[in-house]
N, C-alpha and C positions, 0 to 999 in steps of 0.2 A: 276269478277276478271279481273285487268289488263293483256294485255301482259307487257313485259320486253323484251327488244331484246339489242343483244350488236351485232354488226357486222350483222344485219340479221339471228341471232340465237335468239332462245328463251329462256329465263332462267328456268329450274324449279325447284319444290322445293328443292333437295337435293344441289343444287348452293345457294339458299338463308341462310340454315342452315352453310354450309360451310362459305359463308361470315357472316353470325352473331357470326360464334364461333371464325374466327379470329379477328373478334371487340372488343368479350371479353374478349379474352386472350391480344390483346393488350392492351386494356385499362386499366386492370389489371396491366399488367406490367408497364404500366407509374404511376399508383396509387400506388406500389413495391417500384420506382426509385422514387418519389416525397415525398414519406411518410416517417414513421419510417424506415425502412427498417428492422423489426423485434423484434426491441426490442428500450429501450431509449438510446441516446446517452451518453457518458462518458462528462464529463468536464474535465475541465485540472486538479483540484482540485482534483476530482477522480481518475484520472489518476497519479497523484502523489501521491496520498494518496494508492492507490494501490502494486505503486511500493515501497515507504516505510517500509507500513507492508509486504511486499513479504521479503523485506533486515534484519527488525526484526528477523522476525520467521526465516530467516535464522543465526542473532546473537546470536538466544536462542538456537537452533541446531545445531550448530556447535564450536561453544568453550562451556569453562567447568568454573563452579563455584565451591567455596570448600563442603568438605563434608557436612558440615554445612547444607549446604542450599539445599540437595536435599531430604528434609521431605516435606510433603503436596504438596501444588498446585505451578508449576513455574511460576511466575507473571511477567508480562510485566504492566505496569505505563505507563499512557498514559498524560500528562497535555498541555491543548492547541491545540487539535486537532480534534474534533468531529467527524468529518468524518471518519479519521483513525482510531478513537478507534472502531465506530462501523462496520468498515470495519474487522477490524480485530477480532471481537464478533461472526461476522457473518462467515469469512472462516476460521478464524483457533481454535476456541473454544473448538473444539469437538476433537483438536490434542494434542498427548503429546510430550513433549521433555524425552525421555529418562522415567522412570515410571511414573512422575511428570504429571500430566494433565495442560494443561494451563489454566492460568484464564487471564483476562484483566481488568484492576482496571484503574479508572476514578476517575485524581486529578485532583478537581475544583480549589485548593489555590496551590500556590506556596509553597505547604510543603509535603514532601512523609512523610503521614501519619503510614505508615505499610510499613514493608519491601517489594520490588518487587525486581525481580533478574536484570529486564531491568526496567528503567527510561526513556521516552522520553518526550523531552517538544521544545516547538519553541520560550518560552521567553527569554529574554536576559534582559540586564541590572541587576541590581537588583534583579527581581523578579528570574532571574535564579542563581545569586549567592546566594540566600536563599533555592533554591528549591536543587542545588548543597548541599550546606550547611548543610542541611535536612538531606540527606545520610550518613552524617559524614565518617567513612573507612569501611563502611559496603561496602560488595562484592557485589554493585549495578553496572552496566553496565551504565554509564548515557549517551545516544546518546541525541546531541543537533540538531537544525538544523538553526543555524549562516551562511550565504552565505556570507555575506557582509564583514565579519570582517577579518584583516588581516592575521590571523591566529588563530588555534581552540579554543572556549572558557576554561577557565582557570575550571580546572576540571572534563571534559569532558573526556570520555572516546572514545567513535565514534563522529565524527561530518557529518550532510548530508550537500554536497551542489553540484550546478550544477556546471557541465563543459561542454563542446561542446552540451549544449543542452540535457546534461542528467543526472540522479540524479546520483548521486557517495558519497562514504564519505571519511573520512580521520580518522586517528587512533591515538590513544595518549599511543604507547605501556608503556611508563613507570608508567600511568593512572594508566592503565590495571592491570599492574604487583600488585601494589601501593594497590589497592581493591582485591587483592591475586585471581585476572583471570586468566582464563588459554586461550589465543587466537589461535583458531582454523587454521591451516596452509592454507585453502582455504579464510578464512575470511582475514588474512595479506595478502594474494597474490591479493587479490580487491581491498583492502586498493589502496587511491592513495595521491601524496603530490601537498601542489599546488606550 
């Protein structure tokens, strides 16, 4: 066995253990700060698609549709969004709006095949004036997500887009009226114009 000496002491072993345990609590910790750090990281996508469905489930929870339409499941219409739609599968599936359970329905074509009470899609042109279209004055919610255009697309009922770097949407109260909605006073006071 070697000595060890530091200053003309001798080390022994309860000094060895001590410096091997803070090696591997440090090394730990840089493999902590270097790595995942616990879980995968979000994309911007996700991140947007997060906060999307978080403003949803708060359109379907917070204003009112006619009587009509609260028999069976409350549907939210998803077209155009993969991510969202199964973002939204995954955390709010299992909630209800009022006795209504929610479902989430995935339109591949630009036509709301069955009634949903929310409608969201991110086409534009065409395919969103037929998917609009589709609804005819049925009491559908139809949120678009048009940033670019000068103002909100032509039958829209919410529209999302960014301002100072963060989602927001904008409201088409006579839309609203128009599809016989009733908008929620927390939902008009987020509302913004641009």
């Amino acid at each position: 066995m070697h000595k060890v000496e530091i200053g003309n002491r001798p080390l022994n072993n309860s000094v060895w253990v001590f410096l091997a345990g803070i090696a591997i609590v440090a090394g730990l910790g840089l493999a902590w700060i270097q790595g995942d750090q616990g879980g995968p990281k979000l994309d911007s996508a996700d991140t947007i698609a997060i906060t999307k469905a978080s403003f949803l489930f708060q359109f379907a929870r917070s204003n009112d549709w006619p009587q009509e339409t609260k028999e069976g499941n409350f549907k939210i219409g998803i077209h155009g969004n993969r991510i969202l739609f199964d973002f939204l599968v995954e955390k709010y599936s299992s909630q209800s709006i009022g006795s209504q359970m929610l479902e989430m329905v995935w339109y591949e074509d630009a036509e709301m095949t069955e009634f949903t009470h929310i409608l969201y899609t991110e086409s534009e042109g065409d395919d969103l004036a037929d998917l609009i279209k589709s609804t005819g004055n049925q009491p559908v919610m139809v949120v678009t997500s048009v940033n670019g255009a000068l103002q909100m697309p032509k039958g829209a009922v919410m529209n999302f887009l960014i301002q100072s770097s963060k989602i927001r949407y904008e409201l088409d109260m006579d839309n609203a009226v128009l599809r016989g909605l009733i908008v929620g006073n927390r939902i008009l006071s987020w509302a913004v114009t641009r």
